[in-house]
N, C-alpha and C positions, 0 to 999 in steps of 0.2 A: 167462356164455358169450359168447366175441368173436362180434361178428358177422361178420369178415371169418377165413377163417384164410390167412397167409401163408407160402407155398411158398418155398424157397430157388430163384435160378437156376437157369435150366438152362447145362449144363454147357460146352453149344456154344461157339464167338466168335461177338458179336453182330455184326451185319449193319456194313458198315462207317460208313456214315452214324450210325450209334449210337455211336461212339467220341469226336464232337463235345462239346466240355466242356460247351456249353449243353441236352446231353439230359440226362435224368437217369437211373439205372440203371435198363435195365428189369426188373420182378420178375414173376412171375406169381402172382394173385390167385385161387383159387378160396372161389366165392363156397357159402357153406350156405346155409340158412334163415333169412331174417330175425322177428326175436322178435316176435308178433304184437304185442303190449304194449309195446315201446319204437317200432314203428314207428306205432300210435295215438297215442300220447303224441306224437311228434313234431308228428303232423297236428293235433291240439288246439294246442299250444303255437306252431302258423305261425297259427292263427285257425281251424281250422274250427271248427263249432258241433257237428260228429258226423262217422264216416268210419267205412265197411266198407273191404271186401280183396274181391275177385274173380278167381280163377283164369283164365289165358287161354283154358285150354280147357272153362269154362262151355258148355253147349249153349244156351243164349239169347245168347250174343253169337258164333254162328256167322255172323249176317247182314251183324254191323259187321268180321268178322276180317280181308278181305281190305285193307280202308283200313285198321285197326290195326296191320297189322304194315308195310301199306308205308311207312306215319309212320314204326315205330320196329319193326324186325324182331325186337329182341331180347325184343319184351313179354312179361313171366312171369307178371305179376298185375296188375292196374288198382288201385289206391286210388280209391276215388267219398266224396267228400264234400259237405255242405249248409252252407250259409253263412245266417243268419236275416237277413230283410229286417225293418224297420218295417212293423209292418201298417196303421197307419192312415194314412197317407203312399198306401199301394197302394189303400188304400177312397175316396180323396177324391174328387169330381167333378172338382175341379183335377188335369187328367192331367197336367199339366206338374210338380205334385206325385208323382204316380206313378212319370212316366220317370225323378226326379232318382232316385228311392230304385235304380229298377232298375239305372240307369248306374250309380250307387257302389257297390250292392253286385255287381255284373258286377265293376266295378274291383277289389274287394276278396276275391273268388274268383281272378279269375287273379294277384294278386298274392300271395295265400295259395297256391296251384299252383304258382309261381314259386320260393314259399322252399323250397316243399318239395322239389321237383328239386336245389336249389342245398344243403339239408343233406344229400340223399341224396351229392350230390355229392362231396359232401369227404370221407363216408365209403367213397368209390370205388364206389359204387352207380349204376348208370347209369337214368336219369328223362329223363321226356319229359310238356312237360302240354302238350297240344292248349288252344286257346281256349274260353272259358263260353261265347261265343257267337258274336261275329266278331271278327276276321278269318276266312273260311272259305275253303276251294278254292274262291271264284267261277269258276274256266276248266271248273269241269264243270256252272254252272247252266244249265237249270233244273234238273237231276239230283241227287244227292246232296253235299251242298257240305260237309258236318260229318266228319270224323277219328273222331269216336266219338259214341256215342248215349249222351250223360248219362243219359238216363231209362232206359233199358236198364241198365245198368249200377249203378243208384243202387237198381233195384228190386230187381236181384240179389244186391248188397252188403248187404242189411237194410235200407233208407232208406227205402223204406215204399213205397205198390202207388197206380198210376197209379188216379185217380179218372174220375167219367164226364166231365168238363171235359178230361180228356186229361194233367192236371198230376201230376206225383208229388205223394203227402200222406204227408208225413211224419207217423209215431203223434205225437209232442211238439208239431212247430212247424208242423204243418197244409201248407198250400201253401205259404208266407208265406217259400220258399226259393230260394235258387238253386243248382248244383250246377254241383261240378267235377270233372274226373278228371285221373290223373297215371297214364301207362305206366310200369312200371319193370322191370327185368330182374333180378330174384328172385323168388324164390319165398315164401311167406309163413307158420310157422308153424303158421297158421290161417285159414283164412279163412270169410266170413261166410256166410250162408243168409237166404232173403227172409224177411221176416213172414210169419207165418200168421193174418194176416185182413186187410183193407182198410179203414181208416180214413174212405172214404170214406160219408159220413149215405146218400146217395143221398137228401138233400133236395130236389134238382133248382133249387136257387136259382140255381146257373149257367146252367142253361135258361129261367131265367124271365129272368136279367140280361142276355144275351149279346142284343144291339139286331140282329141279322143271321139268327139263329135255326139257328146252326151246330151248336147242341148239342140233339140229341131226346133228349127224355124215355123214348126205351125206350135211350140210350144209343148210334143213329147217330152218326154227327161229320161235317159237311159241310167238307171240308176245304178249299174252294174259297171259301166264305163268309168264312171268319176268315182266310185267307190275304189275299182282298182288301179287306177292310175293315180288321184290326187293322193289316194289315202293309203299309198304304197305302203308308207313305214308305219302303220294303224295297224290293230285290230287283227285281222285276218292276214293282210300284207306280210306283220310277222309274222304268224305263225307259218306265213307260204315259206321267209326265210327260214326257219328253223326248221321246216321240211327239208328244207336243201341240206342243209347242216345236217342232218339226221340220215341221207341219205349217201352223202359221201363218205368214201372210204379212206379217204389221205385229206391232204390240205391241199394238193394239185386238183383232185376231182373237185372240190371245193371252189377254186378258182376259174376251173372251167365254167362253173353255172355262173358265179359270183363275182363281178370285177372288184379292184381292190378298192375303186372310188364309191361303189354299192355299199361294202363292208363298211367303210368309212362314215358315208353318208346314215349306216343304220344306226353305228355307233354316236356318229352325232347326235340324231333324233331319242336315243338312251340317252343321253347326256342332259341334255339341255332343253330336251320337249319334242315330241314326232311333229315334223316337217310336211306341210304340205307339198306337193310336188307343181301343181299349179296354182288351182283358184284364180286362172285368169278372169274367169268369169265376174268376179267384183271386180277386177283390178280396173276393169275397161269401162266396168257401168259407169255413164255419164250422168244418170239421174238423180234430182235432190236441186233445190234452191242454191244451196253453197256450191255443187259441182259443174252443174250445166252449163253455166255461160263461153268456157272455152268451147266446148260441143257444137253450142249455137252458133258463135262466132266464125267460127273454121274449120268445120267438121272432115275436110279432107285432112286438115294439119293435126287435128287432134287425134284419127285413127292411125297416124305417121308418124304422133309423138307415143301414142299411149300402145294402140292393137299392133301396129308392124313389130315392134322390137319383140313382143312376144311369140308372132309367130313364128320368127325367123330365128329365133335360139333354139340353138342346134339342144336336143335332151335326149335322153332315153322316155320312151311311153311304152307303161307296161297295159298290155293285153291280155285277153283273154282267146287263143288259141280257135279262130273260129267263129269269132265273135264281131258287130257290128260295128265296133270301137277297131278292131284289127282292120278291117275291110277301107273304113273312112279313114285311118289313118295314113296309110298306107300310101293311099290317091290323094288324099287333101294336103300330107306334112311329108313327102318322099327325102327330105331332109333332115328326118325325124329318126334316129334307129329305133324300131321297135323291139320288147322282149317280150316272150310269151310268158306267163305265168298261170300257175293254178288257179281257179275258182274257189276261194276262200268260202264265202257263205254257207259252209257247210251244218246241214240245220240239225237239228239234235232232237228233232220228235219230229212226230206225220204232221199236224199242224202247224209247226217249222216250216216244213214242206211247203204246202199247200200257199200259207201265208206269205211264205218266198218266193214262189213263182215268178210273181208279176216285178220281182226286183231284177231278177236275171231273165226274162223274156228276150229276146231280137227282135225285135219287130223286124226290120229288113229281112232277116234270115227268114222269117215266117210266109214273106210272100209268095203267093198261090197255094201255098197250103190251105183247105179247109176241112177240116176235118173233128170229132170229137172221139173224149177218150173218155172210159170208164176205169175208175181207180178203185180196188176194195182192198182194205191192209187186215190184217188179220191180228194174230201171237197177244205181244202188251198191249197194242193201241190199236184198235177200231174204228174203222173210216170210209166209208164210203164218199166218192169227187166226182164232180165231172169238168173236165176240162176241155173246154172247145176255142179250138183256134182257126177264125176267119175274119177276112179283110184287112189282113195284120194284127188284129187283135185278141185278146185274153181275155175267158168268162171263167172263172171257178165257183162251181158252187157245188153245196155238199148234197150228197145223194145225187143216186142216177136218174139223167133226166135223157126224154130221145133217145134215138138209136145211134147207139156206138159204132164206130168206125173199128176202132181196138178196145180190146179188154186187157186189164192186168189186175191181178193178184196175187199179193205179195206179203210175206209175213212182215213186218213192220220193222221190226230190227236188222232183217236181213236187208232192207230194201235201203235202210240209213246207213247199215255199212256200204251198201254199194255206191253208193252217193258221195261217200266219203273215200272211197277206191278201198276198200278195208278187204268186199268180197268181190269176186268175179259174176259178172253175169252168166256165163257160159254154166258155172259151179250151180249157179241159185239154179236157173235150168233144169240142170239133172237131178237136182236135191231136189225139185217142187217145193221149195223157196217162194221161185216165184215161177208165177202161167202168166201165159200172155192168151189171148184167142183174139183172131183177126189180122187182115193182110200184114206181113212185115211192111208192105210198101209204107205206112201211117208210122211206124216205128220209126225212120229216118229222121223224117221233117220234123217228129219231136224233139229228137235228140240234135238237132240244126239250132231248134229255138232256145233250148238253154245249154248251151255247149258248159262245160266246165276244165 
């Protein structure tokens, strides 16, 4: 069966521009189904190692749709593919070992995404692959910078169920992958369905390796912790450097913040691709068909060949000042020097805000707190929140609900400068910027849970 079927002309005269010897006749193409089995086959034969099919209108990828189609409007179905990395390369203490595998095999995902748009192509198939990981829309961070959620999409195509480390585990190749996707504008035969179980042991060796204590063993994710410590030379990380940069006054004050192996290491991550600083978290997962058996085998031998080396290299873990990552480090890796660092996530509107909360939360810092707050922002953007924080946990929801413990009201821009340390609070105070109403005692324990 073709996969293309082709319609004769329509019968009109073409547009006069189209009579030019260098167009070429236009025909119209309506497109069927493409063969689910010829369009696998393609995606194996550009390099993937495995590849579902996912329908546009999946109800798990409701949350990525409105970025999906403004990429590529036409999207009918997603392809998600896994590409296998070297595992022991990922397990080494040498992370400069690590990043090489991750940079090539990143390389060799978007360039396997590449072919595959470029065969769809010739058979008048129209494809779009978004990046494995950057280039991203930096002009919307710190908000959402990615086109499409790999893991979203890779867990819906069959490629196997996010583990408590946060990584998709594939049933065969464990974590030990990288994932790409490719938009295309047909529809697909057949398409896939998730597994029906999770690969993941739930051995908690992630939570024992991760040096910053982002991962709890009932399955929390401090998302705040692995963002500043993994994702040092990332994102926000820079710009913390370039704070410092910016705030010295010689090259010795410069050195005081900044060792020369820091400088070094950021220049590297310029060079040649920003470095994770960990990601022990894959390196230890045992899960997947292909990995598991040393695990089974000799599970004391395997945390002594794979978890010990990691914990015990000596590193810098950068923190957050205050923070539950500072506190767990501290008691868990006292072998570990720690540095303090700014809180990057700095959000660039009131729904920024709000949306960001639940990234920088403490849960630990938050204990015995219970208490709710009432938020109303005023000036450019209008908002009314409520934020209540008990039993360790975070409710945000918009408009005031119950009775408020503290009140704040704050004009909007003044309140993002403050956030960004641009204004003082003492200033906003006297200006009427911003009001607070209610005991200062509630004021503390907020500013406990998101320290910055």
């Amino acid at each position: 069966m073709s996969l293309l079927t082709e319609l004769p002309m329509a019968t009109h005269k073409p547009a006069l521009q189209l009579q030019h010897p260098s167009v070429p006749k236009p025909s119209i193409k309506v497109r069927g189904e493409i063969d689910q089995a010829w369009l696998r086959n393609l995606c194996l034969e550009a390099g993937a190692d495995d590849v579902g099919f996912v329908e546009i209108g999946r109800p798990n990828l409701e949350n990525d749709l409105p970025d999906i189609l403004n990429a590529f409007p036409h999207t009918k179905t997603l392809i998600s593919f896994v590409v296998r990395m070297n595992r022991e390369p990922i397990r080494s203490p040498a992370r400069s070992v690590a990043n090489l595998e991750f940079h090539h095999t990143g390389d060799q995902v978007n360039d396997i995404a590449r072919t595959i748009v470029k065969r769809l192509e010739i058979q008048e198939i129209r494809a779009l692959n978004p990046a494995m990981g950057f280039p991203m829309e930096m002009d919307h961070f710190p908000g959402k910078i990615w086109v499409v959620s790999h893991k979203t999409v890779a867990v819906a195509a069959g490629l196997g169920q996010m583990g408590i480390h946060r990584n998709v585990i594939h049933p065969k190749f464990g974590n030990f992958i990288l994932l790409g996707t490719v938009l295309i504008d047909a529809e697909v035969t057949d398409t896939s369905i998730p597994i029906d179980y999770n690969p993941c042991l739930e051995c908690k060796l992630c939570v024992a390796a991760c040096p910053v204590g982002a991962i709890a063993p009932d399955g929390h994710f401090n998302f705040s912790a692995c963002y500043t410590h993994n994702y040092r030379e990332f994102m926000g990380g820079f710009s913390d450097w370039v704070g410092n940069i910016a705030d010295s006054g010689s090259a010795k004050q410069y050195r005081q913040k900044v060792t020369d192996a820091e400088s070094s290491s950021m220049w590297q991550s310029l060079s040649f691709g920003a470095n994770y600083k960990a990601a022990y978290c894959m390196a230890v997962c045992p899960a997947g068909e292909d990995v598991i058996q040393p695990f089974t085998t000799n599970r004391k031998e395997f945390v002594g060949d794979v978890v010990k080396p990691l914990q015990h290299k000596k590193e810098i873990l950068y923190v957050i000042p205050g923070s539950d990552a500072e506190t767990y480090a501290e008691k868990r890796y006292p072998h570990k020097p720690i540095k303090h660092v700014g809180n990057s996530l700095r959000p660039r509107s009131i729904q920024g805000f709000l949306d960001g909360l639940p990234l920088v939360f403490q849960r630990k810092k938050s204990a015995g707190v219970e208490a709710t707050y009432h938020f109303t922002f005023t000036g450019q953007e209008t908002e009314e929140a409520t934020v209540i924080i008990k039993n360790q946990t975070l409710q945000i929801s918009k408009g005031h609900h119950g009775e408020a413990n503290f009140r704040l009201t704050a004009d909007s821009q003044t309140w993002l400068a403050f956030l960004a340390k641009e204004r003082h609070l003492l200033w906003a105070l006297l200006t009427r910027k911003i009001r607070i109403k209610g005991s200062l005692k509630f004021l503390k324990p907020f500013a406990l849970c998101f320290p910055s």
